[in-house]
ZASEBA-747507 format. One record per atom (N, C-alpha, C, O): atom name; x, y, z. Coordinates in nm, 4 decimals, padded with zeros to 6 digits, always signed. Example, Ala and Ser with C-alpha at 12.3 -4.5 7.8 and 13.67 -1.06 7.14 Angstrom:
BEGIN
atomo;x;y;z
N;+01.3190;-00.5690;+00.7800 $
CA;+01.2300;-00.4500;+00.7800 $
C;+01.3200;-00.3300;+00.7800 $
O;+01.4236;-00.3319;+00.8465 $
N;+01.2850;-00.2250;+00.7080 $
CA;+01.3670;-00.1060;+00.7140 $
C;+01.2900;+00.0030;+00.7870 $
O;+01.3409;+00.1138;+00.8039 $
This chain:
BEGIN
atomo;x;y;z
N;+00.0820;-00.1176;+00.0000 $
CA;+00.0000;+00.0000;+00.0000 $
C;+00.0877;+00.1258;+00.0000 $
O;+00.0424;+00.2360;-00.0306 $
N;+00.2270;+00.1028;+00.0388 $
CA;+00.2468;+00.2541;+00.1042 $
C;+00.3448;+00.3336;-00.0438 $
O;+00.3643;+00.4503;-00.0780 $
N;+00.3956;+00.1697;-00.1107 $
CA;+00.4934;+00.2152;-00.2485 $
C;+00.3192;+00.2664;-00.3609 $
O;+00.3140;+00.3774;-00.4139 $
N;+00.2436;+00.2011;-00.3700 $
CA;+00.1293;+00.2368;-00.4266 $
C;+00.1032;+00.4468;-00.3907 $
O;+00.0909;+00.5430;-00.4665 $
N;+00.1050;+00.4352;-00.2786 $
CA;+00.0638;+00.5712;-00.2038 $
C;+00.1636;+00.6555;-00.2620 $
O;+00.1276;+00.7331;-00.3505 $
N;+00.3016;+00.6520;-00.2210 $
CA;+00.4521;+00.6752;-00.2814 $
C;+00.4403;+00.6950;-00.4293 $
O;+00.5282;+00.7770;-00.4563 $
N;+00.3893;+00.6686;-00.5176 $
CA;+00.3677;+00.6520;-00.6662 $
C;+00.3133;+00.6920;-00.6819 $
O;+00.3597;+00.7805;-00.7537 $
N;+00.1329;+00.7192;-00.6607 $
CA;+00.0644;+00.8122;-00.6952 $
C;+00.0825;+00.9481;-00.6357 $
O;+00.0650;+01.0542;-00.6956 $
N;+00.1208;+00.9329;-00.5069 $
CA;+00.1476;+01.0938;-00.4633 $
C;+00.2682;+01.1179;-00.3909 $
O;+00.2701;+01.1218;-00.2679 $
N;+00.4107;+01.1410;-00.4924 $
CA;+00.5229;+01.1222;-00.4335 $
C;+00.5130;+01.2530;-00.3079 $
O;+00.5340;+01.2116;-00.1939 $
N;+00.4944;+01.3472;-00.3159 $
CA;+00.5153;+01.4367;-00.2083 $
C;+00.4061;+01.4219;-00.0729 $
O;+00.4013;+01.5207;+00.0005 $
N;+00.3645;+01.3654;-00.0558 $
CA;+00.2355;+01.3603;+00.0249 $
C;+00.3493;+01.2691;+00.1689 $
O;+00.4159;+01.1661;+00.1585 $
N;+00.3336;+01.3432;+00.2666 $
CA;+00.4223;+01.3081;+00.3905 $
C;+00.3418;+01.2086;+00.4574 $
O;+00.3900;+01.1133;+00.5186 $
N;+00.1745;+01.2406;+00.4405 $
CA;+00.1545;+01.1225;+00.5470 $
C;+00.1465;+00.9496;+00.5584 $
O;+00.1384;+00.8968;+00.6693 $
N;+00.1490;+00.8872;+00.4611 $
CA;+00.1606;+00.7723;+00.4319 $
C;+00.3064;+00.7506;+00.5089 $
O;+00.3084;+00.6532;+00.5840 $
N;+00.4308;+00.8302;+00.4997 $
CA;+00.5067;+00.7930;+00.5497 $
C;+00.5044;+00.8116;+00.7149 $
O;+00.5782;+00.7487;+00.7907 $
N;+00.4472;+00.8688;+00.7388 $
CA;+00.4473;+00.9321;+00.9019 $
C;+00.3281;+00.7821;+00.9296 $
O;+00.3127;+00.7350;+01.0423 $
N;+00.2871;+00.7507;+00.8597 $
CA;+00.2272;+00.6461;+00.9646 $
C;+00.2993;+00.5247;+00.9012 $
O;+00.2430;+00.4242;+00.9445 $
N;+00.4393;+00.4777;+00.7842 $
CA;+00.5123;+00.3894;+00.7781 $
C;+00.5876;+00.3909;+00.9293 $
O;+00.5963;+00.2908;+01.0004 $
N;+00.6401;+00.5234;+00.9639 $
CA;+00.7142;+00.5519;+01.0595 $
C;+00.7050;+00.4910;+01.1823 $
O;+00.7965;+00.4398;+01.2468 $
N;+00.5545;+00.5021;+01.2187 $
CA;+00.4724;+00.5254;+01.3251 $
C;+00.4538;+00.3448;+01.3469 $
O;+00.4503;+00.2809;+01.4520 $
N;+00.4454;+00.3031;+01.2217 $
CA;+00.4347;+00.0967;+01.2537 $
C;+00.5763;+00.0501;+01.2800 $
O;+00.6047;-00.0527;+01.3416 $
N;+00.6769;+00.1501;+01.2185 $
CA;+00.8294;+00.0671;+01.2050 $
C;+00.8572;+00.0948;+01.3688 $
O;+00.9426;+00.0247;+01.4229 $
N;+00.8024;+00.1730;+01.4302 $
CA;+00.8419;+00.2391;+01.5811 $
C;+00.7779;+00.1088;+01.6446 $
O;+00.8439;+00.0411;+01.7234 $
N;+00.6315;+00.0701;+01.6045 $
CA;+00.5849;-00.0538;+01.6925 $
C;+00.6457;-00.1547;+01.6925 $
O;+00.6463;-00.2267;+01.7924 $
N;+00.7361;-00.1969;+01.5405 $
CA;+00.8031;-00.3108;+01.5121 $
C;+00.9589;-00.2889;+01.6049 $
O;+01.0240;-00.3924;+01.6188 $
N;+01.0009;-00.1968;+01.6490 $
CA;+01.1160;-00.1675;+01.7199 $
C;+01.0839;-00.1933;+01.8727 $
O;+01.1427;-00.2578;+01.9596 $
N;+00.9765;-00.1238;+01.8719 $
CA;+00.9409;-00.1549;+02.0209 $
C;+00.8872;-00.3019;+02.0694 $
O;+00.8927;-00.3610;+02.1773 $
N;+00.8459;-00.3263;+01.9723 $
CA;+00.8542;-00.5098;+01.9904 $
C;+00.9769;-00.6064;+01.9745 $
O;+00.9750;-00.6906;+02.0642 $
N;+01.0747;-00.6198;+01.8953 $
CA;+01.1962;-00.6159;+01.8709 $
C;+01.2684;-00.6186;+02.0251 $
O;+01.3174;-00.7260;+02.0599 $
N;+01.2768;-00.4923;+02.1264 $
CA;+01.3306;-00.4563;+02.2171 $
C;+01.2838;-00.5371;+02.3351 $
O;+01.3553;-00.5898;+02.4203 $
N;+01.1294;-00.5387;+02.3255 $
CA;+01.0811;-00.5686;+02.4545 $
C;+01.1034;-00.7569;+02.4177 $
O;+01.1437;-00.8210;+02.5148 $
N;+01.0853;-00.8156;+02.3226 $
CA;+01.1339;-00.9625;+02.2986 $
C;+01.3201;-00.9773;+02.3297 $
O;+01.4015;-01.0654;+02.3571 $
N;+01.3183;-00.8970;+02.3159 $
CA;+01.4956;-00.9519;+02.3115 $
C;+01.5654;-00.9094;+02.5003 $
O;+01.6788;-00.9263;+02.5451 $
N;+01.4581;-00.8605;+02.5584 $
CA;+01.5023;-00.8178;+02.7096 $
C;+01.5581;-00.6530;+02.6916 $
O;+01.5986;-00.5953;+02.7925 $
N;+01.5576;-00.5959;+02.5844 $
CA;+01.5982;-00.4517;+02.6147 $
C;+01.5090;-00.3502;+02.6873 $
O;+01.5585;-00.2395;+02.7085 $
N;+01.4057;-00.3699;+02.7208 $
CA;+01.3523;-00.2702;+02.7554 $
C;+01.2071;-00.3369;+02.8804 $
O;+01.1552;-00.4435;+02.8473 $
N;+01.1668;-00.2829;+02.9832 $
CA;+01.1223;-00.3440;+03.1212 $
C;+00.9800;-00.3572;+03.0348 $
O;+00.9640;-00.2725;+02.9469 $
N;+00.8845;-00.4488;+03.0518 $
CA;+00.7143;-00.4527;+03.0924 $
C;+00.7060;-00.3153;+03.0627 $
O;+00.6927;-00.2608;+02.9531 $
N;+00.7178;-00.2567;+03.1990 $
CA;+00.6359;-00.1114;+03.1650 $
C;+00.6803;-00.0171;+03.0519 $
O;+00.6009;+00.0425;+02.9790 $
N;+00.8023;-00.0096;+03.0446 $
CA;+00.8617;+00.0742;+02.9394 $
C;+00.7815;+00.0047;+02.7888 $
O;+00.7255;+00.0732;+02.7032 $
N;+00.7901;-00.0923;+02.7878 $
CA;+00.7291;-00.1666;+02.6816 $
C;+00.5651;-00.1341;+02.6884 $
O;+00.5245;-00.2005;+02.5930 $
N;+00.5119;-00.1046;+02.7152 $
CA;+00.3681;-00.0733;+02.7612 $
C;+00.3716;+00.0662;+02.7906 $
O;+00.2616;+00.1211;+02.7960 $
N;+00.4662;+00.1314;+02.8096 $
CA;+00.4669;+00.2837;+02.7831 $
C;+00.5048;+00.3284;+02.6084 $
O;+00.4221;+00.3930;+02.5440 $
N;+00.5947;+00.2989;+02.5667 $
CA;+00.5938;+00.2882;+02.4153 $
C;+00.4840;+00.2173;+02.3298 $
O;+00.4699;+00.2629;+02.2163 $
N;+00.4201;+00.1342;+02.3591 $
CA;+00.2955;+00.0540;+02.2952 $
C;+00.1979;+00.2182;+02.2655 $
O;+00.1624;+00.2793;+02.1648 $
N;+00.1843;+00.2389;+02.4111 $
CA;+00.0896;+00.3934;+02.4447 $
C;+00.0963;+00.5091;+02.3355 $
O;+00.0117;+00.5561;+02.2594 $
N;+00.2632;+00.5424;+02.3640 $
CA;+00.3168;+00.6390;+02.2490 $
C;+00.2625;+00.6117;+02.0799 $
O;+00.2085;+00.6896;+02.0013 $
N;+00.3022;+00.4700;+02.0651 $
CA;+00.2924;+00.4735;+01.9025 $
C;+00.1405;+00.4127;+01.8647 $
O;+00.1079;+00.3890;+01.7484 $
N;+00.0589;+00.3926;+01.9717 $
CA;-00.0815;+00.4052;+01.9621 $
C;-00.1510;+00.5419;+01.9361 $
O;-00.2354;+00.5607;+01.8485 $
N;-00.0976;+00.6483;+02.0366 $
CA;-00.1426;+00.7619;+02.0036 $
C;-00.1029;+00.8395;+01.9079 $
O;-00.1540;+00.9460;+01.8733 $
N;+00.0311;+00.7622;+01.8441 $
CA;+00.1001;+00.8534;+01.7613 $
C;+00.0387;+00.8145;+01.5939 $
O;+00.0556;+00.8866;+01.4956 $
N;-00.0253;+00.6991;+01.5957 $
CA;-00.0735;+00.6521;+01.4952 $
C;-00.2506;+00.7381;+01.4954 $
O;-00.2871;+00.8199;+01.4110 $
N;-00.3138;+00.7004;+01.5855 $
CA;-00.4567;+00.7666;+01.6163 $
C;-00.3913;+00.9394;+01.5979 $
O;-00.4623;+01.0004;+01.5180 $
N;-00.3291;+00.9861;+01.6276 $
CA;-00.3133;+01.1356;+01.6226 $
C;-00.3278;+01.1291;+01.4372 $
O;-00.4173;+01.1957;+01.3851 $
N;-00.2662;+01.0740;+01.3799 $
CA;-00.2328;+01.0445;+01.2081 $
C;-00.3738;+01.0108;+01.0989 $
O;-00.4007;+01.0358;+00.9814 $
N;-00.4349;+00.9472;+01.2028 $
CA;-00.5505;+00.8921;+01.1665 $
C;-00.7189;+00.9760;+01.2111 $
O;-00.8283;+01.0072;+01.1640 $
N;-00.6598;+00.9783;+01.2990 $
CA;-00.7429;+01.1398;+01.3215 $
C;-00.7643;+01.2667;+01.2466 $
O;-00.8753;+01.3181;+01.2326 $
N;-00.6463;+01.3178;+01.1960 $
CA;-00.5801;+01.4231;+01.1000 $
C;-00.6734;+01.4230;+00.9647 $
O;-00.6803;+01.3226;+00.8938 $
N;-00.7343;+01.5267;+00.9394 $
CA;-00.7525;+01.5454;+00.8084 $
C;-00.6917;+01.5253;+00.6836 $
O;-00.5917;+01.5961;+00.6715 $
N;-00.7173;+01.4499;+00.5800 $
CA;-00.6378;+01.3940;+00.4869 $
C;-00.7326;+01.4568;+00.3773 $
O;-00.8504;+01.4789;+00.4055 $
N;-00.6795;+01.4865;+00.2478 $
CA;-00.7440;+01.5319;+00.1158 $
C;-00.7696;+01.4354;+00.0387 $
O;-00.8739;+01.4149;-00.0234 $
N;-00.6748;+01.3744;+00.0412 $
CA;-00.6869;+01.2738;-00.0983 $
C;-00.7753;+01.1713;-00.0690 $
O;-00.7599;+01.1296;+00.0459 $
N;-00.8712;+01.1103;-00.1385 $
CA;-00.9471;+00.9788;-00.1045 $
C;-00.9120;+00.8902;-00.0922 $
O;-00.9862;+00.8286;-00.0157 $
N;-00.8060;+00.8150;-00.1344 $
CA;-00.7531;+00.6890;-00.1153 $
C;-00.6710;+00.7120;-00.0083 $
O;-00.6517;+00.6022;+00.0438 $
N;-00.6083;+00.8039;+00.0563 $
CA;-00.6192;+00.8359;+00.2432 $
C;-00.6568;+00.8397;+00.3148 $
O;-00.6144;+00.8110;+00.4268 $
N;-00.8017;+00.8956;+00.2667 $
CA;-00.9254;+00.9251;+00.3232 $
C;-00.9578;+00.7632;+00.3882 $
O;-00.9418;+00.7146;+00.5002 $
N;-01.0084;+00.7114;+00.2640 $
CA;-01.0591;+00.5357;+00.2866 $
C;-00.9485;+00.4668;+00.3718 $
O;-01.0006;+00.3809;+00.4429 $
N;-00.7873;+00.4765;+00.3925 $
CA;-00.6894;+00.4180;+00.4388 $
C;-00.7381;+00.4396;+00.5935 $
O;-00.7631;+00.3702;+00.6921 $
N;-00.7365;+00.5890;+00.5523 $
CA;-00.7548;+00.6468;+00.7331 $
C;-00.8665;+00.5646;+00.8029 $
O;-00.8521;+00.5132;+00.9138 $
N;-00.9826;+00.5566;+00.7252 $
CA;-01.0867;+00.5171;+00.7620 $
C;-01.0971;+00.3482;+00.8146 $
O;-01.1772;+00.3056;+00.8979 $
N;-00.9991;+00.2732;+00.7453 $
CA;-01.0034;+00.1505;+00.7658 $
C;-00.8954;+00.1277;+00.8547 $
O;-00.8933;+00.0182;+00.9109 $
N;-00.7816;+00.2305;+00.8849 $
CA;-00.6868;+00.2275;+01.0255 $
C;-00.7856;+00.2485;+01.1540 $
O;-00.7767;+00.1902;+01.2620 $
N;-00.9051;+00.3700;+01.1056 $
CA;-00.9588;+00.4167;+01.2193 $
C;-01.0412;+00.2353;+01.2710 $
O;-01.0123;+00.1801;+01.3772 $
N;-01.1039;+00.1974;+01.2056 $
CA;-01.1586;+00.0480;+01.2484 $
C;-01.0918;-00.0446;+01.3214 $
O;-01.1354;-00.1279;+01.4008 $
N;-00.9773;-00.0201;+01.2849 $
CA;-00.8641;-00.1847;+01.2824 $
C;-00.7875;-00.0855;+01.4128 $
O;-00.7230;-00.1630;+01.4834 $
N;-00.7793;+00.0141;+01.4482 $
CA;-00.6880;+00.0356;+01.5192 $
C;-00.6592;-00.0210;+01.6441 $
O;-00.5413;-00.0108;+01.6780 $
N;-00.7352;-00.0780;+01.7219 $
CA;-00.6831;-00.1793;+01.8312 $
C;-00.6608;-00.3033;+01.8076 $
O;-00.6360;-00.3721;+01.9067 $
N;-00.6625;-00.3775;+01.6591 $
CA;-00.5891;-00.4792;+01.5953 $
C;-00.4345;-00.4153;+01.5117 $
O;-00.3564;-00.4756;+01.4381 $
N;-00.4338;-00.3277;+01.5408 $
CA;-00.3071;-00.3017;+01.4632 $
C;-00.1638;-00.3180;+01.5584 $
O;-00.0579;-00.3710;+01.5247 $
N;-00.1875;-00.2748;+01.6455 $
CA;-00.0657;-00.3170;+01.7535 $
C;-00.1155;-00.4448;+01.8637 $
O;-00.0939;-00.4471;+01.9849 $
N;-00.1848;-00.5431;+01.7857 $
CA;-00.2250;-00.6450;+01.8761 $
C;-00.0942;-00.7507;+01.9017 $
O;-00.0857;-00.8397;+01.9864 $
N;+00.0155;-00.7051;+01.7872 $
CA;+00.1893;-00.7801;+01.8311 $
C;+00.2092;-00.7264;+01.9828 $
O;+00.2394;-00.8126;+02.0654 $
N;+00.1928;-00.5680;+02.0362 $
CA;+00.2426;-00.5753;+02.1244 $
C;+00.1824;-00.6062;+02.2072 $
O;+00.2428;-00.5988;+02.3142 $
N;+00.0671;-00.6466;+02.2143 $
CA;+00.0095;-00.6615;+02.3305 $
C;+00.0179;-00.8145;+02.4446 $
O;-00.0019;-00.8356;+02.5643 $
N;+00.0800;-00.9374;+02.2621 $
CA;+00.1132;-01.0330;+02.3281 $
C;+00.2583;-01.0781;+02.4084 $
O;+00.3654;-01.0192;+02.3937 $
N;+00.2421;-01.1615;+02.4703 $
CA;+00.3752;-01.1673;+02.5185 $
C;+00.5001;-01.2272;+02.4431 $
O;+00.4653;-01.2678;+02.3322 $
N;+00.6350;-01.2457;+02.4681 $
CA;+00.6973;-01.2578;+02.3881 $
C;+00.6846;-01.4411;+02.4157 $
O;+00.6423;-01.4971;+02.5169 $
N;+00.7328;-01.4993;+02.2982 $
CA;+00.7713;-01.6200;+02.3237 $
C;+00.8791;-01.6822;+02.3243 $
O;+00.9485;-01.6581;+02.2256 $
N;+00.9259;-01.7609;+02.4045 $
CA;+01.0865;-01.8076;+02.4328 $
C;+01.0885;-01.9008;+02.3158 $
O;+00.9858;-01.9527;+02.2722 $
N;+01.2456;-01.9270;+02.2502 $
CA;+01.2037;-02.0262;+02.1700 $
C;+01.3387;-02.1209;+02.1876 $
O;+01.3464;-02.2289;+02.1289 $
């Protein structure tokens, strides 16, 4: 979706601000699996890039095929960081 987004509207920042905003969840999961970072800190960053995504998704967008994106983040948004919510698994 986001090289699609990238292609039709190379200058348009927000597609990337919410690539940003998932690669931050994928880091913060990353950290909290590997022992870098405590429970809570991990559950304090979950917080951050929850709101930082809903702040994005919230935001007025022009274009329609943003519009509809936004709209289907706004649905899914407590399935979208449902990685962090589970625990890690030892393997």
């Amino acid at each position: 979706m986001r090289r699609e987004f990238a292609a039709d509207h190379p200058r348009a920042a927000w597609p990337e601000q919410i690539h940003a905003v998932l690669q931050q969840a994928l880091a913060v999961r990353d950290r909290r699996d590997a022992g870098d970072v405590t429970a809570h800190g991990a559950t304090v960053a979950r917080g951050r890039v929850f709101n930082q995504l809903a702040d994005l998704v919230n935001h007025p967008v022009r274009l329609p095929a943003f519009q509809r994106f936004a709209a289907h983040l706004a649905v899914e948004l407590p399935a979208v960081f449902g990685f962090l919510f589970d625990q890690p698994t030892s393997t």
